[in-house]
Structure formats: structure tokens, C-alpha cells
N, C-alpha and C positions, 0 to 999 in steps of 0.2 A: 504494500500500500504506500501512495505517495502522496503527503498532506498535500492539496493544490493553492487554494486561495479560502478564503473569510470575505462573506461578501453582505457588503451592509445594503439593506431598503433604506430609499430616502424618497422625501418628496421633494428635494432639489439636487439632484445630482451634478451638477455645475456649483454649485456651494461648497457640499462635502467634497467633491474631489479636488476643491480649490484648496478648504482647508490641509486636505492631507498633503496637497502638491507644495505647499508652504512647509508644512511641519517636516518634512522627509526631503526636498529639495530633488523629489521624484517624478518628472511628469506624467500626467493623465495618457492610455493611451484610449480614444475612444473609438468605442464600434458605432455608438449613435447618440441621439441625444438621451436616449433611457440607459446606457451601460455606458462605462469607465472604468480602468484599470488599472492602478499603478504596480508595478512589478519590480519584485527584488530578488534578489539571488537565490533566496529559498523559499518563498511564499508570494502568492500574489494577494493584492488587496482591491477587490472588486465592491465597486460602487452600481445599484440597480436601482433605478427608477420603481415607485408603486404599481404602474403599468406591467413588469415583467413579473409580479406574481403569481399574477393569473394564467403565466407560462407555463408554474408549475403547479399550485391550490390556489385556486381561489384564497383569499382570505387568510393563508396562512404563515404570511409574518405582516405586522405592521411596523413602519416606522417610527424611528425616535420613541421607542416601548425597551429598550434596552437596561435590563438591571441585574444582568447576570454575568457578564462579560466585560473583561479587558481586554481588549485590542493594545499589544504590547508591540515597542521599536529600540532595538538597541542603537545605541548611539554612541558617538565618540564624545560630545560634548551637551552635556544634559543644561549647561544653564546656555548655551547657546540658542539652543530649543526654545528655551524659555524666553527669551530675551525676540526671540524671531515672532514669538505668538502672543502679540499682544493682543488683548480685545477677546481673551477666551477667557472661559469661566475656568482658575486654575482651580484646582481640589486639593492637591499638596503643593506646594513649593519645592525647590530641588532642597532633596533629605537623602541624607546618609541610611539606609536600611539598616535594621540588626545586622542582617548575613552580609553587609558590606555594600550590595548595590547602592547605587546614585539613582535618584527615582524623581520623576516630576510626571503627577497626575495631576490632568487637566480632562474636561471635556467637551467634544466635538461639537460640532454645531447642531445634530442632533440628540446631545447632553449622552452619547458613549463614551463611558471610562475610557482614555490613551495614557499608557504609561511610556514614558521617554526615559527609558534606566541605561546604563553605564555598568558593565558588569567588575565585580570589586576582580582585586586581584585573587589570582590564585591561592595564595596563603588563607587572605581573608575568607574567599569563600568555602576553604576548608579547612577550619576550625579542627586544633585534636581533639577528639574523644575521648573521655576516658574509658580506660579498657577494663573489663567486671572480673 
């Protein structure tokens, strides 16, 4: 199995894939005006219009209803993120995690969780244990 993409319902899809195309410095690539994609080495992140649900259920996602999900981005420079995305509703500030990551949650313009973390170094992220 190969994860492929995470693909958010919007009812503006020219908004969200603007936001993202800011946040990631990744451009849109679109098939039409109801789908956008922006694409990264290992995952894609697909943006669909409320129009393409009915492609597959009727009725069966609605947008901006998101309260379960992080849509996460690693990053090289987490307050640079920050500093690129003014004008969003941030959630955290950039914070130092317990297990070391660099984190700044913020949410999209459809109010989904985005984490922009920076992963700790290898020491940090693996803490000794003690042994029983």
C-alpha cells in the first residue's frame, strides 16, 4: 500500500489552495476550477471543491466540519512559517514540544488544525529509557 494524498472539501478552493501555496511555498497544480493539488515528495495534498462529492456520496463529507485531524508539514524553519502567515487564526505559537519538536499550530481558512513542526534532533527525540 502507498499512502497517496489527504484531500480537503472546501467551498472555495482558490482560497484554501492559496493558503496552502503560501504556507509551503508549493504551487497549486490544477485540473479545474473544482480540484487543486499541491504535491510533495511523499504525499500529495488535494484540494476539492463541494461539487466533487457527489462524485463519490452524495452528502458524504462537508466542508470546514473538520475536528479530528491534523494536517501536519515538516519544515526547516517553523517561525519563518509563522512570520509568512499573517492574518490566520494561530492556535499555538512556535513551542518547543516535550519530545523536542518545534511546533506552530495555526488554522486554515476552513478553521483545519496545520501543524508546521521542525523535527528535534536525534538525541532529543530519543530520550534513554530506563531499563527494568
Amino acid at each position: 500500500m502507498n499512502f497517496a494524498s489527504i484531500r480537503i472539501i472546501t467551498a472555495d478552493v482558490a482560497r484554501l489552495a492559496g493558503f496552502y501555496e503560501r504556507a509551503t511555498g508549493t504551487a497549486a497544480t490544477w485540473a479545474n476550477d473544482d480540484f487543486a493539488e499541491l504535491k510533495g515528495p511523499a504525499v500529495t495534498l488535494a484540494i476539492g471543491s463541494t461539487r466533487t462529492v457527489a462524485l463519490f456520496a452524495a452528502g458524504s463529507a462537508e466542508p470546514a466540519a473538520n475536528r479530528s485531524v491534523i494536517i501536519e508539514f515538516e519544515v526547516d524553519d517553523v517561525e519563518g512559517v509563522h512570520e509568512k502567515l499573517t492574518g490566520v487564526e494561530v492556535v499555538q505559537e512556535p513551542t518547543t514540544m516535550p519530545w523536542g519538536n518545534r511546533s506552530l499550530l495555526v488554522r486554515d481558512p476552513d478553521g483545519n488544525l496545520v501543524n508546521f513542526f521542525r523535527r528535534a534532533t536525534t538525541a532529543a527525540a530519543s530520550p534513554a529509557r530506563p531499563t527494568s
